[in-house]
N, C-alpha and C positions, 0 to 999 in steps of 0.2 A: 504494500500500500504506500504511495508513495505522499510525501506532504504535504499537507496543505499552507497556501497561501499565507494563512494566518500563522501555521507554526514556522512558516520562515519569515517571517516578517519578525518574529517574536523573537527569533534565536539572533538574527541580525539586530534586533533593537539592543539586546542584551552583550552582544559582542562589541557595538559602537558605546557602550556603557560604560564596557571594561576600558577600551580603549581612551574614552575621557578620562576615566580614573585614573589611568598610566600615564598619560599627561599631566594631570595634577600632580600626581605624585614627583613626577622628574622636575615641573616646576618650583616644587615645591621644594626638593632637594636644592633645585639652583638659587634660590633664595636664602637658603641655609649658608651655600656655598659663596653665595654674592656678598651676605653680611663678612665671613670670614677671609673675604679680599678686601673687605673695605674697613676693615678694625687691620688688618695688616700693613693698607695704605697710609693709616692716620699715622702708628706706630713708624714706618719708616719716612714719613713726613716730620712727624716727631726729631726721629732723628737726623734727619738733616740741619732741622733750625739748630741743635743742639751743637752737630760738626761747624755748623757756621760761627755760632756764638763763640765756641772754643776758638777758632781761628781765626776771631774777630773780623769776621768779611762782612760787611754789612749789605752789599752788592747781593749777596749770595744769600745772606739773613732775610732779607727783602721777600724774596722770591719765594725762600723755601715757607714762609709764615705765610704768605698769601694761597700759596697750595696747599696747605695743610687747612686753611679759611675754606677754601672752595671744596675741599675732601668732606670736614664734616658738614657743610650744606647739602652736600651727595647723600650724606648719611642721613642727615634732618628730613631731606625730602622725602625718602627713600623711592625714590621715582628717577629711573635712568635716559633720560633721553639723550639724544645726539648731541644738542645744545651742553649740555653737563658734562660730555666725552670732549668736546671739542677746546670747550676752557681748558680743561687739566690738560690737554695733551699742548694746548699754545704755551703753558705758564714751563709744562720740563720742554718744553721746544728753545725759552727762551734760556734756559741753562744746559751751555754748551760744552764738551766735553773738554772743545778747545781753550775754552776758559778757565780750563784749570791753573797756568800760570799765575791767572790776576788770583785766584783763590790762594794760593801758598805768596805771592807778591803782598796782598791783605795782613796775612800771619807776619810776615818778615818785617812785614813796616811799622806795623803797633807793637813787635815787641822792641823792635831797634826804638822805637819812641819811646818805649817807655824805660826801656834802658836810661836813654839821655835825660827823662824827666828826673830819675831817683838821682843820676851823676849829678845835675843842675840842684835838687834838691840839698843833696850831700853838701854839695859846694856851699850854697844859700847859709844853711844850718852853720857851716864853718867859719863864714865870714861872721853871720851874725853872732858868734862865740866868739869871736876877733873883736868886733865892734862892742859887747859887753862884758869885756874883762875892764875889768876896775869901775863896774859902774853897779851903783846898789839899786837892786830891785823892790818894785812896792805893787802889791795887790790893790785894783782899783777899782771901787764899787760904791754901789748908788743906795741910797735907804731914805725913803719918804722926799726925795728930792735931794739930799745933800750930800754930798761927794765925800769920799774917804779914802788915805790910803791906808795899808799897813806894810811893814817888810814881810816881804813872799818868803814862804818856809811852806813846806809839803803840807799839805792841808786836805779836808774833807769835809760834805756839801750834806745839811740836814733840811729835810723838806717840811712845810707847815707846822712851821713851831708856835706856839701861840705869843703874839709881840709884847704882852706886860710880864713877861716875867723875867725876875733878875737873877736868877741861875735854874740852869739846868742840870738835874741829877739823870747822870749816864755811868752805870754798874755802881754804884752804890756812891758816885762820887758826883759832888757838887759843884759841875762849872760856871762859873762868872759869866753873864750874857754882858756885850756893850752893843747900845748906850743904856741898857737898862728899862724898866718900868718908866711912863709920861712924854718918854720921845715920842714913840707913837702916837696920836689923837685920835681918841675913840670917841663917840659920841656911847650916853649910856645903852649899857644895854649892848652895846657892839661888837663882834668879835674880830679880830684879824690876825691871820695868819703870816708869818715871815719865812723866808731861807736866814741857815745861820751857817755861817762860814766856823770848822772846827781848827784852831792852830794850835798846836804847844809852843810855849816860850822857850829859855834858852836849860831851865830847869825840870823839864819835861810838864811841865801843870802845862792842862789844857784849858783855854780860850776859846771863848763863843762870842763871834760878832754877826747881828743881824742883818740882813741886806734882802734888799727887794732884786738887782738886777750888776752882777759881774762888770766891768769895764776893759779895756784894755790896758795889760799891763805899762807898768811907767821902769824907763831907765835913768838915771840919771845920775850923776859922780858927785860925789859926797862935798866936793867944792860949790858945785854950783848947789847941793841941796841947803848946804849953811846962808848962800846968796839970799835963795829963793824963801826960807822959811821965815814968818813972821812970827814969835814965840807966843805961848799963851797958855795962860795959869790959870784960867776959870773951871778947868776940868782938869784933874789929875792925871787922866788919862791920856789928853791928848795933848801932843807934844808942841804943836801949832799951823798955822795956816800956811797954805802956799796960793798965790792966784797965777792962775795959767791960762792964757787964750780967752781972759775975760771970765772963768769961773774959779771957784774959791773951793781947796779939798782941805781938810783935814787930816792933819797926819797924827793917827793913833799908835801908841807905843804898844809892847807885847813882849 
């Protein structure tokens, strides 16, 4: 008996069935496989910007950051058309094998710079040790407006101290704050917070002087500082005034 119409119609609908499914399937393997070209694309995009960075080429850092940009849009979209193939392949079209010279010429010339910056450096540091031999150094800093110096000795930087108090205890031990409690003006009720500069004297006791804001340090030889200093007794502490460039520092002793 041979078939009917209907049972081949039926074994053919079932056969074209399977045949779609076998395409899904293979698609769907290519999909599998297209993500895992394109996380390997990123990764060696990756490291390109990283070879360039090392070899400081920025010519070449350019390029490889902007292809590794258009890689993961690839990936964001995840839709491949021709337009998306055509970018990536113009951006390695524009890095040339033959440019490998300028890429190692990049490396060769920032490190010879910077060679010459640390030698220029060196130099810099040496004269400026030339130029402050025999001259005493003072730390110079600002507090509610008024200028201060002290003689520079290795020091250390305490953050929001509270500004009325007139010594601080650090390990069981009670340091001297200058200018002390009323230099500050608080209205009632007010609180503010200071930096305090920590020095030791010449007998190791440490010192605490407040300050709002560091200055550039001062040089200056011990002739011209007797010049410049105008003396003054109304504070124990401070040894007296100098005016400079039109402002007035005090120079506090330690």
């Amino acid at each position: 008996m041979k078939p009917t119409k209907k049972i081949l119609g039926a074994e053919e609908f079932f056969q074209t069935k399977i045949k779609l499914e076998n395409e899904l399937i293979r698609l769907e393997e290519l999909e599998r496989e297209s993500k895992i070209y394109i996380s390997s694309m990123i990764d060696l995009s990756e490291k390109l910007i990283q070879l360039s960075e090392t070899n400081e080429s920025p010519y070449f850092l350019q390029r490889s950051k902007r292809l590794n940009a258009e890689i993961l849009k690839f990936k964001i979209k995840n839709e491949y058309k021709q337009k998306e193939f055509d970018t990536l392949f113009h951006i390695l079209e524009k890095i040339k094998s033959e440019d490998k010279i300028e890429f190692l010429d990049s490396a060769l010339k920032n490190r010879i710079n910077r060679i010459a910056n640390r030698l220029s450096e060196k130099k810099q540091i040496r004269t400026s040790s030339q130029d402050l031999k025999g001259k005493l150094i003072f730390l110079c800093y600002v507090l509610e407006g008024v200028n201060f110096l002290i003689p520079k000795k290795s020091y250390r930087i305490l953050r929001d101290i509270p500004a009325f108090k007139k010594q601080l205890r650090i390990k069981e031990k009670f340091v001297p704050l200058f200018p002390g409690p009323g230099f500050v003006l608080m209205e009632e009720g007010e609180k503010k917070q200071k930096n305090v500069i920590l020095m030791k004297d010449s007998s190791k006791k440490e010192h605490g002087f407040y300050f709002d804001e560091l200055k550039e340090d001062w040089a200056v030889s011990k002739t011209s500082l007797e010049g410049l200093l105008e003396k003054d007794s109304t504070n124990g502490q401070i040894l007296g005034k100098i005016k400079r460039k039109g402002k007035l520092y005090h120079l506090v002793k330690i």
